[in-house]
C-alpha positions as CSV (number, residue, x, y, z in Angstrom):
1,X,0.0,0.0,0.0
2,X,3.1,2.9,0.9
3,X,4.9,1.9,-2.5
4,X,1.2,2.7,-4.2
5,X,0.8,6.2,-2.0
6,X,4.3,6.4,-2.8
7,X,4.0,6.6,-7.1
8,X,0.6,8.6,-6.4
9,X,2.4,11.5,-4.5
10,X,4.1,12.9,-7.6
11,X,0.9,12.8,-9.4
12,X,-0.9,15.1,-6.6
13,X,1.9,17.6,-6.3
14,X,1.1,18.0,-10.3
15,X,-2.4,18.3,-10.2
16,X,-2.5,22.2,-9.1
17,X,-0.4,23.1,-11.6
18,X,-2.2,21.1,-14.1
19,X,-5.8,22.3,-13.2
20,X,-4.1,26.2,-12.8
21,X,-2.9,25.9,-16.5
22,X,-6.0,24.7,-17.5
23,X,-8.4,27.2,-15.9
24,X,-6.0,29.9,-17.2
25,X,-6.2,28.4,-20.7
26,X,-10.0,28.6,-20.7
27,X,-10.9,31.7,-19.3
28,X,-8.2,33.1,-21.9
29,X,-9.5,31.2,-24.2
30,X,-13.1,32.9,-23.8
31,X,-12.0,36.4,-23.6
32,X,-10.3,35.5,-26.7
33,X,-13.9,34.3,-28.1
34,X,-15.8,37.6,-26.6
35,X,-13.3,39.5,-28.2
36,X,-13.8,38.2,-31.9
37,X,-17.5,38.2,-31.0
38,X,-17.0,41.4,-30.7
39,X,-14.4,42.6,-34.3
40,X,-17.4,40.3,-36.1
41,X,-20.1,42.6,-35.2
42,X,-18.1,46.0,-35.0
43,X,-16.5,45.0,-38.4
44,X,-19.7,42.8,-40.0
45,X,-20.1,45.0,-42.6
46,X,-16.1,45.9,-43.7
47,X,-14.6,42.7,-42.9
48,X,-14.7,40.0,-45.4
49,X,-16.2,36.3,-44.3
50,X,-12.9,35.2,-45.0
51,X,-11.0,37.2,-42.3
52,X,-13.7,36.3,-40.0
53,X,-13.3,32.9,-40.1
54,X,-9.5,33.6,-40.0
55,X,-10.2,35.1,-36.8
56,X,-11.3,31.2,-35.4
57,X,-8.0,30.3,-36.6
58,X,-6.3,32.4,-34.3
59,X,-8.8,31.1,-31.5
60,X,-8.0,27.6,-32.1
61,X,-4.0,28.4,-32.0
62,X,-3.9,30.2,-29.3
63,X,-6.0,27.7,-27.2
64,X,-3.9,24.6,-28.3
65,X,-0.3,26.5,-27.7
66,X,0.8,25.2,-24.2
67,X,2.4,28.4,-23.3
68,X,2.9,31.7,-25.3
69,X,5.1,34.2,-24.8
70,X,4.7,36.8,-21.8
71,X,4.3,40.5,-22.4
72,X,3.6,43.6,-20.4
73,X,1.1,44.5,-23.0
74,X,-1.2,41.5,-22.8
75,X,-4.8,42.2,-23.4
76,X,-4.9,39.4,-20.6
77,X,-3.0,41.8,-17.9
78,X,-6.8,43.8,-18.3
79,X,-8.3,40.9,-16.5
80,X,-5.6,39.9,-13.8
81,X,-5.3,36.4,-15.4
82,X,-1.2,36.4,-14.9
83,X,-1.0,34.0,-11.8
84,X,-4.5,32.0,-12.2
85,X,-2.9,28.5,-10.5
86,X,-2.0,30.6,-6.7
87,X,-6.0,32.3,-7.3
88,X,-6.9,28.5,-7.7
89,X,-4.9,27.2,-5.1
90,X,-5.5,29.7,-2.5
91,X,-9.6,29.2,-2.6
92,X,-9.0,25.0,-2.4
93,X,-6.9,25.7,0.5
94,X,-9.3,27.8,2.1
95,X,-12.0,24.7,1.2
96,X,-9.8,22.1,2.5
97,X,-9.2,24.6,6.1
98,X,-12.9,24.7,6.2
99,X,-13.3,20.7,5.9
100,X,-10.1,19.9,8.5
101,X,-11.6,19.5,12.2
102,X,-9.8,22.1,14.4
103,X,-7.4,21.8,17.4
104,X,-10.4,22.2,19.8
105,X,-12.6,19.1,18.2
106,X,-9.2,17.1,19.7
107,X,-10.2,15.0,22.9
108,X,-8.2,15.9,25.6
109,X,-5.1,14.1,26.8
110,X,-3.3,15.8,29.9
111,X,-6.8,15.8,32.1
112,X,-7.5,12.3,34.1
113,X,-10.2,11.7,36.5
114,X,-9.2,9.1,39.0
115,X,-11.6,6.6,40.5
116,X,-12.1,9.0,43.6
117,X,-13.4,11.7,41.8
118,X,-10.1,13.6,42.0
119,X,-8.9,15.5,38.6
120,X,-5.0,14.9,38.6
121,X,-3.1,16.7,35.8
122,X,0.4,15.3,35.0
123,X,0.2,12.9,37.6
124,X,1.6,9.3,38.5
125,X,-1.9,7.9,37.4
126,X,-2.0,8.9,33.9
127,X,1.9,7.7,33.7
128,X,0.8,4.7,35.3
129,X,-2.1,4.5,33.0
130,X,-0.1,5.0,30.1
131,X,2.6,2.8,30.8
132,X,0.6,-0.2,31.4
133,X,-1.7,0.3,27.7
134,X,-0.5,-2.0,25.1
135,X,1.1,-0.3,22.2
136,X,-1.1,0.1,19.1
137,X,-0.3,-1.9,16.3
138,X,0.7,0.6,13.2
139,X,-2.5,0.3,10.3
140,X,-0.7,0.0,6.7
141,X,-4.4,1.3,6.0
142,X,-4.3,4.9,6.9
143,X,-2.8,7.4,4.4
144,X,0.6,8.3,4.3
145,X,1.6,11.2,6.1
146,X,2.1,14.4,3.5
147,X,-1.5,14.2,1.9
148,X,-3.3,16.8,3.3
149,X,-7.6,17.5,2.3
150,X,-6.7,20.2,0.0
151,X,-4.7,16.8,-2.0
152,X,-7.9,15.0,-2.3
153,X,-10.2,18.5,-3.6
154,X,-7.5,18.5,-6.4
155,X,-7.8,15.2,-7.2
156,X,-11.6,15.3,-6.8
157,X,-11.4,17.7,-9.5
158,X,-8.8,16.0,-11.6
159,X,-11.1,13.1,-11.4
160,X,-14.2,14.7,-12.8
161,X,-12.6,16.4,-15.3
162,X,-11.1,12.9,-16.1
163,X,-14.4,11.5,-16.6
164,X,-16.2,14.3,-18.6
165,X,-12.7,13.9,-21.1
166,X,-13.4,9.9,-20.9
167,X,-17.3,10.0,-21.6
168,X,-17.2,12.8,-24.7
169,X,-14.2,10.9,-26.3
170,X,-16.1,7.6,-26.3
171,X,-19.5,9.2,-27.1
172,X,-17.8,11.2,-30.2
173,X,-15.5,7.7,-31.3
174,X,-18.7,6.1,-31.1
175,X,-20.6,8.4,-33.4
176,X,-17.6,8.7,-36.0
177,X,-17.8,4.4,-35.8
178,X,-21.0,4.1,-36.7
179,X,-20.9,6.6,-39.7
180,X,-17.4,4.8,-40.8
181,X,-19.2,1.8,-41.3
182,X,-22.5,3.2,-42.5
183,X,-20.4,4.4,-45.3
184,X,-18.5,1.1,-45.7
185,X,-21.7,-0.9,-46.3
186,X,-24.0,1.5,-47.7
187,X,-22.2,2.9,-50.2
188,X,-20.3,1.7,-53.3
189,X,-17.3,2.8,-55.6
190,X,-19.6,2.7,-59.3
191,X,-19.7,6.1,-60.0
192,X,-21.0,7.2,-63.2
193,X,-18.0,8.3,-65.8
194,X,-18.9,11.9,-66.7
195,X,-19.0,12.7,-62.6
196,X,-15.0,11.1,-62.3
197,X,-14.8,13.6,-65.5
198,X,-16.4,16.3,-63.5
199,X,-14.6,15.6,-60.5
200,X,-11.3,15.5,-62.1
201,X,-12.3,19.2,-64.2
202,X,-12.8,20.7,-60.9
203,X,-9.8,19.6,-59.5
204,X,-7.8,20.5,-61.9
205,X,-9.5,23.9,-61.9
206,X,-8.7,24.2,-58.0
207,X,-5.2,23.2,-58.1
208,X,-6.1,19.9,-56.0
209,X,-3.6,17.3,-57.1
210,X,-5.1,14.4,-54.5
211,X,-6.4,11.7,-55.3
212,X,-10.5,11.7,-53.9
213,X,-12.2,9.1,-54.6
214,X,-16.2,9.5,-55.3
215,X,-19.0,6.8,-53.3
216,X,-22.4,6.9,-53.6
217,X,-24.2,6.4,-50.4
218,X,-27.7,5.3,-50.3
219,X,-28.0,6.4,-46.5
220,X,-29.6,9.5,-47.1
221,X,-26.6,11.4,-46.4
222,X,-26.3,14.7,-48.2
223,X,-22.9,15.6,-50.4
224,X,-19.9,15.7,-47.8
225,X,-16.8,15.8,-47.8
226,X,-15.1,12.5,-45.6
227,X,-11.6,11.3,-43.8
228,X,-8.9,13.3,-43.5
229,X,-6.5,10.5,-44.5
230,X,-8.2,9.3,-47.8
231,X,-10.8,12.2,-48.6
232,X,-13.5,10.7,-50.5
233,X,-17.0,13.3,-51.2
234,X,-20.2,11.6,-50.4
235,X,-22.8,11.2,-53.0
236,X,-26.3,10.7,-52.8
237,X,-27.5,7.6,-54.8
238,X,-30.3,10.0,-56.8
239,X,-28.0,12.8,-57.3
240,X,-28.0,12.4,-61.4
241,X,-31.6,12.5,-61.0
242,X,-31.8,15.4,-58.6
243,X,-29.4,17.9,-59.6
244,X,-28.2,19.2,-62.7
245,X,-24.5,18.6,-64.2
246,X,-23.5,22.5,-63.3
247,X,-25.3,21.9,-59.6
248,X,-23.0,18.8,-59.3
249,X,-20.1,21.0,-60.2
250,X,-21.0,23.7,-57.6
251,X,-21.2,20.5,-55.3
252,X,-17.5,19.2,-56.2
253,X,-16.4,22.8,-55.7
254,X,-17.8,23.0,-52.3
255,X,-16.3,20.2,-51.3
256,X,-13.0,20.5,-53.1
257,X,-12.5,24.1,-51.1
258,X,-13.1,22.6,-47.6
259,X,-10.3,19.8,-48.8
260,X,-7.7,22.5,-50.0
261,X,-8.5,24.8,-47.0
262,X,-8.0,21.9,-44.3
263,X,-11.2,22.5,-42.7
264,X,-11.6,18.5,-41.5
265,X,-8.6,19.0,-39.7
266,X,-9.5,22.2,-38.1
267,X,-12.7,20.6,-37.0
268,X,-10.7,17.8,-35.7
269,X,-8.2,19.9,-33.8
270,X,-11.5,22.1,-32.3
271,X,-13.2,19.0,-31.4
272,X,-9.4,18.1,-29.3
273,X,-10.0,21.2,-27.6
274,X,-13.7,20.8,-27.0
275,X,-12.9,17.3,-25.0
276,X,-10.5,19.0,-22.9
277,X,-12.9,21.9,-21.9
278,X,-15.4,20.1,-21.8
279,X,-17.1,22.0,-19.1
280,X,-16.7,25.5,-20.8
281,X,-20.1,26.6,-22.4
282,X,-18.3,29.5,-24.3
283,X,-16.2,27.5,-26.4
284,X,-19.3,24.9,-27.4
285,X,-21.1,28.4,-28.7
286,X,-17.7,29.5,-30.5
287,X,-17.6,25.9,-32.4
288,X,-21.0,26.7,-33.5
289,X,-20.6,29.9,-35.0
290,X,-16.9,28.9,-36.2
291,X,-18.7,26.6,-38.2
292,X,-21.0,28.5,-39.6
293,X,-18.4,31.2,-40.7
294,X,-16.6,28.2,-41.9
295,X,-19.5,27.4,-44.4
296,X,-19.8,31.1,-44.9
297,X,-16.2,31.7,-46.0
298,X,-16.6,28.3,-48.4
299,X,-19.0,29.4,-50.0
300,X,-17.1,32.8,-51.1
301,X,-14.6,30.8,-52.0
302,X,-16.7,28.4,-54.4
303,X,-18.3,31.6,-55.9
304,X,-14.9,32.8,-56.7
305,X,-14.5,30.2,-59.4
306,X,-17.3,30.8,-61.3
307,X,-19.3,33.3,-63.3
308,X,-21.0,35.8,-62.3
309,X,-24.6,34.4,-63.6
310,X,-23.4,30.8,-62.1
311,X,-22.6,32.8,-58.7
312,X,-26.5,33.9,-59.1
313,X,-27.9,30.5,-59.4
314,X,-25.7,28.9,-56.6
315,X,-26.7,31.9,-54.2
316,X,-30.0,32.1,-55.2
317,X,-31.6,28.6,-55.3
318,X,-28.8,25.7,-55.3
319,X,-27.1,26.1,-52.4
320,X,-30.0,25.4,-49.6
321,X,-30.5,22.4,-51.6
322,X,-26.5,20.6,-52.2
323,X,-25.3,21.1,-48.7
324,X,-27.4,19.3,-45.7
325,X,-24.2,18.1,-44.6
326,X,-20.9,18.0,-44.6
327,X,-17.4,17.5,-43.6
328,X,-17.5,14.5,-41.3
């Protein structure tokens, strides 16, 4: 039991430094967030979509950098946010004071009341006494000297933070699983010539040198766009009968932007730093509107490589239509 005590007491003197750093990183984090909140609808109307999802980017580095460098001119120094870990550790140590028993609670030991009703302090009684009791044999089960109640607040914490990481990284593998292999069996590689032909034109027109690959789903999946490792776009089963050949080609555009910009991985890397803050409503908002800005921006960016009467029709009545979903 000491040797186990013994390999946990390294881990408990690293908690509060741990839980400082990541308190400090969300609550930067969201001020960070507020902030672009803030440009976005100051600037809605001069800054382009582009910069404004750009503005996520910067968002997304900053929360995944470990440390950055310090500065006297920190927006952060505003909001007193330069020693977060001592503010931390100074309320669980005023916690743990408020759970510990005081020195009165302790029963008394230098008072003895003899058989005669006589209080003797100090006396030959309570020597006598104490002499003649058996030692107490040592219990390997009590905890090791050194771990205090303000110990077990931080590893309370540690621990529930533990499990809210554990329960939305099995919950989100899970979900990615089961749409893996809804797309292994429900979809197939036969893929009409003249879309590989479109495919390819659209490619070629975007620079993409990649090799994606084209499945039709019968799931009832819109288009999307699909693995990071070996992108393949989604196709619905009916889309020849659906959509038009220059709506298809607005489709492969879509989809062909979100490759070349990276935008799976940027989802992935936000969804790294949703699991590990978890518990931080402000950054579940900023995904959502990150997204949308993401969609936003791809869509300027689609426009941009076709005509101006082409932009009309995919602004006007395709888009609602192609995109249900995407990117997953």
């Amino acid at each position: 039991m000491t040797m186990v005590w013994n390999a946990v007491m390294p881990l408990l003197r690293w908690l509060p430094g741990f839980l400082g750093w990541l308190f400090q990183i969300s609550v930067m984090v969201s001020i960070l967030v507020g902030l672009v909140l803030l440009l976005k609808w100051a600037l809605k109307e001069w800054l382009p979509i582009k910069w404004q999802y750009a503005l996520w980017l910067i968002v997304l580095l900053r929360a995944l950098l470990p440390w950055a460098p310090e500065s006297s001119i920190s927006m952060y120094n505003l909001f007193s946010l330069s020693e977060p870990s001592g503010r931390i550790d100074a309320l669980i140590t005023q916690v743990a004071e408020q759970r510990q028993p005081g020195p009165d609670a302790a029963e008394p030991a230098a008072e003895e009341t003899l058989p005669n009703g006589v209080a003797e302090v100090g006396g030959e009684a309570a020597k006598t006494k104490t002499a003649a009791a058996p030692a107490e044999p040592a219990d390997s089960s009590r905890q090791p000297a050194g771990l205090t109640p303000k110990d077990g607040i931080y590893a309370g914490l540690f621990g529930l933070w533990l499990a809210g990481v554990i329960a939305l990284s099995v919950y989100l593998f899970r979900i990615n699983r089961r749409f893996a292999k809804s797309i292994v069996i429900g979809s197939n590689g036969m893929v009409n010539p003249e879309l590989e032909e479109l495919l390819q034109s659209c490619q070629h027109k975007l620079g993409v040198r990649r090799k994606i690959s084209l499945r039709m789903t019968d799931q009832g999946s819109g288009p999307a766009l699909h693995a990071l490792r070996s992108p393949k776009i989604l196709l619905p089963a009916t889309i020849a009968d659906q959509f038009s050949a220059n709506e298809i080609k607005y489709i492969f555009l879509h989809e062909l932007v979100h490759h070349k910009r990276k935008d799976i991985a940027v989802n992935w890397a936000m969804t790294v730093l949703l699991i590990m803050h978890w518990f931080n409503p402000v950054l579940w908002y900023a995904y959502r509107k990150m997204r949308e800005d993401q969609e936003l921006s791809c869509d300027a960016k689609t426009v941009s490589y076709i005509g101006s009467d082409e932009a009309k029709q995919y602004a006007n009545g395709c888009h609602p239509r192609l995109f249900e979903r995407h990117m997953l």
